[in-house]
C-alpha positions as CSV (number, residue, x, y, z in Angstrom):
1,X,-74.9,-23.7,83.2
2,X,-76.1,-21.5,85.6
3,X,-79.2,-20.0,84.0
4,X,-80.4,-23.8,83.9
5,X,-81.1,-23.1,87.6
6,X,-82.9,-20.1,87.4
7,X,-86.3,-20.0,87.5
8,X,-87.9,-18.6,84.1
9,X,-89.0,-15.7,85.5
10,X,-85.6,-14.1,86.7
11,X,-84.4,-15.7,83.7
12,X,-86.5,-13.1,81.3
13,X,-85.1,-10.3,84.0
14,X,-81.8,-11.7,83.1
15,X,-81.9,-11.4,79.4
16,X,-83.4,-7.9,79.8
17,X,-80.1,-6.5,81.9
18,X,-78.1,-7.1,79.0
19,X,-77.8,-4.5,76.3
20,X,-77.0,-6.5,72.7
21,X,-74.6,-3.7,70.1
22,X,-74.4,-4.3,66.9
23,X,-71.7,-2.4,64.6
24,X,-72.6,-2.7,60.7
25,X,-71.9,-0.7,57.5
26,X,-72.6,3.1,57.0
27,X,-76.2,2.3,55.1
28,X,-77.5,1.3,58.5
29,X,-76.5,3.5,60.7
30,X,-75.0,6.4,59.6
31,X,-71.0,6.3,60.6
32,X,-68.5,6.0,58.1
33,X,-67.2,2.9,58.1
34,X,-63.6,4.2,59.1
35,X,-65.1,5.1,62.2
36,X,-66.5,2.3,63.0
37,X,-63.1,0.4,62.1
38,X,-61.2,2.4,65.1
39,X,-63.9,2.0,67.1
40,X,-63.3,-1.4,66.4
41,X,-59.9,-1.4,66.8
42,X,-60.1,0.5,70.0
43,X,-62.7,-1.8,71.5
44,X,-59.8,-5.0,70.7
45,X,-57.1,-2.9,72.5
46,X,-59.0,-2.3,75.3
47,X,-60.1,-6.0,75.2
48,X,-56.3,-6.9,75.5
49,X,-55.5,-4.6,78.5
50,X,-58.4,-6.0,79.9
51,X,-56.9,-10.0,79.8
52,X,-53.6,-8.7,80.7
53,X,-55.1,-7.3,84.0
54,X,-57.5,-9.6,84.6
55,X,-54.1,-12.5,84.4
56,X,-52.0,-10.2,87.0
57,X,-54.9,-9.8,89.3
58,X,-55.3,-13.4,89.0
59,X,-59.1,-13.3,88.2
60,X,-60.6,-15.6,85.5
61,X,-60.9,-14.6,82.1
62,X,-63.9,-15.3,79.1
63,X,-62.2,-18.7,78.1
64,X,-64.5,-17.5,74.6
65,X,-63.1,-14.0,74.3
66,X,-59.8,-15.1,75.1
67,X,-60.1,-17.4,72.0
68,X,-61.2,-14.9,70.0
69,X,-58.1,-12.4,71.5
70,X,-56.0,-15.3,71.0
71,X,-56.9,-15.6,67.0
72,X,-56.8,-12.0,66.7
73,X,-53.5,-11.9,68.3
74,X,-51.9,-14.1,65.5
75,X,-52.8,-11.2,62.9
76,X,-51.8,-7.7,62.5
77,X,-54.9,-5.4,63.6
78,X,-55.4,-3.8,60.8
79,X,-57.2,-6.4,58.9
């Protein structure tokens, strides 16, 4: 809601402070795909210690990540 008050030109400086990651199969870049399963792993864990502290610090957290944390939560982490 906020960008819909930016002008368009910091807008496009917006979108370019951003960095996009994207973790596929081994064809495409190279890392087994074990690898990039703990690095998926460890990126969830770190997500979790993240809502933890940002719920004790009593800052808001992404109401969309938390969603996803919440749906990942209900399933063992190693599917």
């Amino acid at each position: 809601s906020l960008v819909d008050h930016v002008p368009k030109e910091r807008e496009a400086l917006l979108e370019r402070e951003f960095q996009r990651v994207t973790i596929s199969g081994e064809e495409k870049c190279g890392v087994p795909f074990t690898d990039l399963l703990n690095v998926a792993k460890s990126v969830v864990k770190a997500l979790f210690v993240r809502e933890k502290y940002m719920g004790l610090s009593l800052q808001s957290f992404c109401k969309t990540t938390a969603r996803y944390l919440q749906e990942l939560s209900e399933k063992p982490l190693e599917t």
